[in-house]
C-alpha positions as a Markdown table, in Angstrom:
| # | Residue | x | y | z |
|---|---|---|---|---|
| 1 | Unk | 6.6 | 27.0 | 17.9 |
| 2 | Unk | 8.0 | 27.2 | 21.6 |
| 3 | Unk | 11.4 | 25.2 | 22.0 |
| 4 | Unk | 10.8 | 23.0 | 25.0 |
| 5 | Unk | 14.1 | 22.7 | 26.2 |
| 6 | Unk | 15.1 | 26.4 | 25.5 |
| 7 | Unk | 11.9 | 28.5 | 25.2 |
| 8 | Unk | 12.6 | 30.2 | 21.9 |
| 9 | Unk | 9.6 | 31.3 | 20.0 |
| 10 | Unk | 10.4 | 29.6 | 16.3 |
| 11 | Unk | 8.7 | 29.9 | 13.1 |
| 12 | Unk | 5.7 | 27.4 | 12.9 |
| 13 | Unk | 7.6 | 24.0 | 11.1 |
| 14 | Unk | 10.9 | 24.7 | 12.4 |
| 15 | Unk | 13.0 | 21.8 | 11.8 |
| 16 | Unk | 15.5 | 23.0 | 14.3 |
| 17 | Unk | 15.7 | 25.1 | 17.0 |
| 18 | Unk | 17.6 | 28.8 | 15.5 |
| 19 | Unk | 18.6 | 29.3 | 19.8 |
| 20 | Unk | 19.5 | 26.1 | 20.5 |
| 21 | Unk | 19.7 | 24.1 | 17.5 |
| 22 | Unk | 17.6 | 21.3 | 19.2 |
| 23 | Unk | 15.2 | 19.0 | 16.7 |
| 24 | Unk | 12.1 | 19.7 | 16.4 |
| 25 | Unk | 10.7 | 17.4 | 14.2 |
| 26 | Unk | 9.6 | 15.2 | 16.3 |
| 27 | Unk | 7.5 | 17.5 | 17.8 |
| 28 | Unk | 5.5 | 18.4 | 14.8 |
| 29 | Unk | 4.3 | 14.9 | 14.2 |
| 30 | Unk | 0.8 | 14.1 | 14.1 |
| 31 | Unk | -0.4 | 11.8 | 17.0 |
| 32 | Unk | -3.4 | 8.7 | 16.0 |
| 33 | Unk | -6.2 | 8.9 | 17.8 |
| 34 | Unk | -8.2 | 6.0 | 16.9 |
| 35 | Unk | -6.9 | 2.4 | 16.0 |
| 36 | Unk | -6.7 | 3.0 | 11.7 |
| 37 | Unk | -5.4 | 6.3 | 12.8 |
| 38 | Unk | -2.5 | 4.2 | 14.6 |
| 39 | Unk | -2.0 | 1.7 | 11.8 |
| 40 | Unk | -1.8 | 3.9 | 9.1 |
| 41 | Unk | 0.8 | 6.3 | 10.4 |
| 42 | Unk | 2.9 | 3.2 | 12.0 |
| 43 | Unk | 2.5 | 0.3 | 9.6 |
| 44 | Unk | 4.1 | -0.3 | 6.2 |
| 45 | Unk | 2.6 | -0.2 | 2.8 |
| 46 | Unk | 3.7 | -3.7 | 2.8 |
| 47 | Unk | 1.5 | -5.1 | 5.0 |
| 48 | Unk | -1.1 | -4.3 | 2.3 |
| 49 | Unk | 0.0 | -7.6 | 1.0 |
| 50 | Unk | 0.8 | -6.3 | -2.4 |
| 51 | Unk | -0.2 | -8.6 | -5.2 |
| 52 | Unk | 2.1 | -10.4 | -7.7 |
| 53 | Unk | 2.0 | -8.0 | -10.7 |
| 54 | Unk | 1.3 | -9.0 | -13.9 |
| 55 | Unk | 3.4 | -8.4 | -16.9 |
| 56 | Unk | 2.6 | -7.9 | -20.4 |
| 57 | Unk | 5.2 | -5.7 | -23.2 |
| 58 | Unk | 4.9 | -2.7 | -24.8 |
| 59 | Unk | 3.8 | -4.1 | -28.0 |
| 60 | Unk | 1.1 | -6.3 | -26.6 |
| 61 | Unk | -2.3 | -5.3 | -28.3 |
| 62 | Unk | -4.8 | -3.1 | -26.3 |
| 63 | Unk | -7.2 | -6.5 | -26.9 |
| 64 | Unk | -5.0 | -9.0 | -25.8 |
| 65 | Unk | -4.2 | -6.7 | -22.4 |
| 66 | Unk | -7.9 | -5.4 | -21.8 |
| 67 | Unk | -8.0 | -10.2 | -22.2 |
| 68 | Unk | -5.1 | -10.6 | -19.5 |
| 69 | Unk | -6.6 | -8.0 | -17.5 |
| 70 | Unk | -10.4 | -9.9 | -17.4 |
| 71 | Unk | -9.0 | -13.2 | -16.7 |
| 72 | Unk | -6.7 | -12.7 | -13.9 |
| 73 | Unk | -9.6 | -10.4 | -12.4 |
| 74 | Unk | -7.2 | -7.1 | -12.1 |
| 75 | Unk | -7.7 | -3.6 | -13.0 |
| 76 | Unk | -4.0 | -2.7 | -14.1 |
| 77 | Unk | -1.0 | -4.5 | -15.3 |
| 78 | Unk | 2.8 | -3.2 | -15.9 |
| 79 | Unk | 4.5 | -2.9 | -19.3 |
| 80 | Unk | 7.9 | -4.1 | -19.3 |
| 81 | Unk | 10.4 | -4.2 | -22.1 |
| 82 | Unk | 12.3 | -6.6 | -21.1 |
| 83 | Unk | 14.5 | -4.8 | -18.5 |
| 84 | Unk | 12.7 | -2.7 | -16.5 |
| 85 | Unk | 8.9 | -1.1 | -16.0 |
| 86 | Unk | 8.6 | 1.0 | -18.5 |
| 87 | Unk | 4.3 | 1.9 | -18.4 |
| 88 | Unk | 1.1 | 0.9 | -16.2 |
| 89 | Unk | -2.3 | 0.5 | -18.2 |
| 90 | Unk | -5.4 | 0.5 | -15.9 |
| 91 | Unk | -8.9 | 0.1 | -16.3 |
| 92 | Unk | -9.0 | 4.1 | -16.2 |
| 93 | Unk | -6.2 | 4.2 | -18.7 |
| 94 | Unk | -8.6 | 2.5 | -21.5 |
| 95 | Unk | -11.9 | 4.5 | -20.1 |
| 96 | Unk | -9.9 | 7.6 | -20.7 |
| 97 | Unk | -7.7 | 7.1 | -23.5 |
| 98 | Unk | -9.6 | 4.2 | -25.1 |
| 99 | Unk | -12.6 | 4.7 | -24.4 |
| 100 | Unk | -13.8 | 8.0 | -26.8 |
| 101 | Unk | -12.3 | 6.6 | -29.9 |
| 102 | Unk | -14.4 | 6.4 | -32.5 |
| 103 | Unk | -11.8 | 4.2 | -34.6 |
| 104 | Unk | -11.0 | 0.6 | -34.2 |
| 105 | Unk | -8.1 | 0.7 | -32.2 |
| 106 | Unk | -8.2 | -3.0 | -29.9 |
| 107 | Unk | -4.9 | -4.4 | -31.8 |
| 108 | Unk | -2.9 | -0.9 | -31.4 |
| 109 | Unk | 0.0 | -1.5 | -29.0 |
| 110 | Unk | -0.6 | -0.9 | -25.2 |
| 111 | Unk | 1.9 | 1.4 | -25.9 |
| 112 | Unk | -0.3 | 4.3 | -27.3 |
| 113 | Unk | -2.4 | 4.5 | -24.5 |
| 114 | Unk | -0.3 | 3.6 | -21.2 |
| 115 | Unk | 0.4 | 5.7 | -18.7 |
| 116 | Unk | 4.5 | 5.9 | -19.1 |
| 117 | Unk | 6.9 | 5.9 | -16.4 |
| 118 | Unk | 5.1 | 4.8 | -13.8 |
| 119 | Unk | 5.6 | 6.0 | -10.2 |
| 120 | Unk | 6.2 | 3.5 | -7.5 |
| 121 | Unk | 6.9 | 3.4 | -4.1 |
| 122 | Unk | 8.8 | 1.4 | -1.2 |
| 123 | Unk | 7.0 | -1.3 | 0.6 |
| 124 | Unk | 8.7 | 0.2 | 3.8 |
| 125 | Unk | 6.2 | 3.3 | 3.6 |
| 126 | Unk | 4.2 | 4.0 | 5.8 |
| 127 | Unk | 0.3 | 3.3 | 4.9 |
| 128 | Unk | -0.6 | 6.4 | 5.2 |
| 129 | Unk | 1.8 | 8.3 | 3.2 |
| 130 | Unk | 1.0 | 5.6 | 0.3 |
| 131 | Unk | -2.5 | 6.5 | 0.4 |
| 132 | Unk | -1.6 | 10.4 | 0.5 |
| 133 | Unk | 0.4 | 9.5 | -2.6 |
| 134 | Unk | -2.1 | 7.9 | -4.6 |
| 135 | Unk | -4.6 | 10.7 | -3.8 |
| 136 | Unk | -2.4 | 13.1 | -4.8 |
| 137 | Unk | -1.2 | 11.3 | -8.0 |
| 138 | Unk | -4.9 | 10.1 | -8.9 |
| 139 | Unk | -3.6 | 6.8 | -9.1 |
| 140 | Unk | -5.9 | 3.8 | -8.2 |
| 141 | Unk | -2.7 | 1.0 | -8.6 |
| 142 | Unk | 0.3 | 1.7 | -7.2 |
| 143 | Unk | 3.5 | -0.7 | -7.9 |
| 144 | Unk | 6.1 | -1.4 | -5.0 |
| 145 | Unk | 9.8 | -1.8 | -4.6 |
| 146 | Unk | 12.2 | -2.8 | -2.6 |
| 147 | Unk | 15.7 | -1.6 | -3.1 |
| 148 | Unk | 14.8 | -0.4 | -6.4 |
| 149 | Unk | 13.3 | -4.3 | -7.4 |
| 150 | Unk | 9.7 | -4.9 | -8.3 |
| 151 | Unk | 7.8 | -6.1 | -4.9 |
| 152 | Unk | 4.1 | -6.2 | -6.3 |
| 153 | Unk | 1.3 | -4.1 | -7.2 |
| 154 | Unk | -1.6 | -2.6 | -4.9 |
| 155 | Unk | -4.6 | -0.8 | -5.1 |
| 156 | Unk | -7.5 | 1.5 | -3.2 |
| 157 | Unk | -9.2 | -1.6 | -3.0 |
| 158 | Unk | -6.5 | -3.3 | -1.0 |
| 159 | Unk | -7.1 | -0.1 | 1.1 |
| 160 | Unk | -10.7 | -0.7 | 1.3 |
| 161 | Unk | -9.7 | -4.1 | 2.5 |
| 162 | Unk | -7.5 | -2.8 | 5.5 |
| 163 | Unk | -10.4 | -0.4 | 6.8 |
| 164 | Unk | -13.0 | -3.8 | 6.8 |
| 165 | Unk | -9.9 | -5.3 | 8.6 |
| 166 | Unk | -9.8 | -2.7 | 11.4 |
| 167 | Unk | -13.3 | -1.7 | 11.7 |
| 168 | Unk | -15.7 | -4.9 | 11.1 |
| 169 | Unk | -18.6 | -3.3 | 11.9 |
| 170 | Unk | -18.2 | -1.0 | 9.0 |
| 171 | Unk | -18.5 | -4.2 | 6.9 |
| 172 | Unk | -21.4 | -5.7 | 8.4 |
| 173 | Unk | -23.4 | -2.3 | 8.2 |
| 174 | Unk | -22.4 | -1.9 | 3.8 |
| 175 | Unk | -23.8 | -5.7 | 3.9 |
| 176 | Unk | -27.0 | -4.5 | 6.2 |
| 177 | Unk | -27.8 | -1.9 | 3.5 |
């Protein structure tokens, strides 16, 4: 990478220029080229409009979660103990770990099948690294924070959402068909 301001040939992905120590960074950054491009690299994860999550405990039965779960319409909901987030358990959570049991297992606790620990991320993000993050992590719900506090809950859908948002005519053609 050429320094602008000094010429030095750098190694590609310098952060800083080894001749004249000028930042680079900035130069390395991708530029949008079409409108979602733009709102995905400039916009916040918040503006998904993350949902209020829903809460159940750790000892809750797989039933009485898989219940919550139908009747608020929503493909995941967080486990907390009381003081702080302490699992997820989605819809690919009981296909995966549920779902090839040949025992009875609906009033085992959520517990034995949750995904633990789960990751979150700050509603100041930009959309497109949330998205990046999901993909990488396979997750399909991701919970958000603010200073460390519980924000809300969002999915791919919510992503799905946005790109109907931004490009209506997408919409109108997936009806079309």
């Amino acid at each position: 990478m050429l320094c602008p301001y000094c010429r030095h040939e750098n190694l590609e992905g310098a952060d800083q220029c080894e001749s004249c120590l000028m930042d680079l960074q900035p130069l390395d950054l991708p530029q949008a080229q079409t409108r979602l491009e733009d709102r995905l690299m400039n916009e916040h994860v918040s503006r998904l409009g993350a949902k209020r999550a829903i809460m159940i405990g750790p000892r809750t039965s797989i039933r009485d979660a898989v219940e919550t779960m139908v009747k608020n319409e929503i493909g995941a909901v967080l486990v907390h103990d009381g003081e702080r987030v302490v699992g997820i358990l989605s819809e690919r959570d009981l296909l995966l770990r549920v779902g090839l049991r040949l025992t009875s297992i609906e009033d085992d606790p959520v517990s034995t099948v949750m995904t633990p620990d789960p990751l979150t991320l700050d509603c100041e993000a930009p959309l497109a690294y949330a998205l990046n993050y999901m993909t990488l992590h396979d997750f399909r719900h991701l919970p958000l924070t603010r200073d460390g506090e519980l924000q809300g809950i969002i999915s791919l859908r919510d992503f799905l959402a946005l790109l109907f948002r931004t490009y209506p005519e997408i919409a109108s053609s997936v009806s079309d068909a």
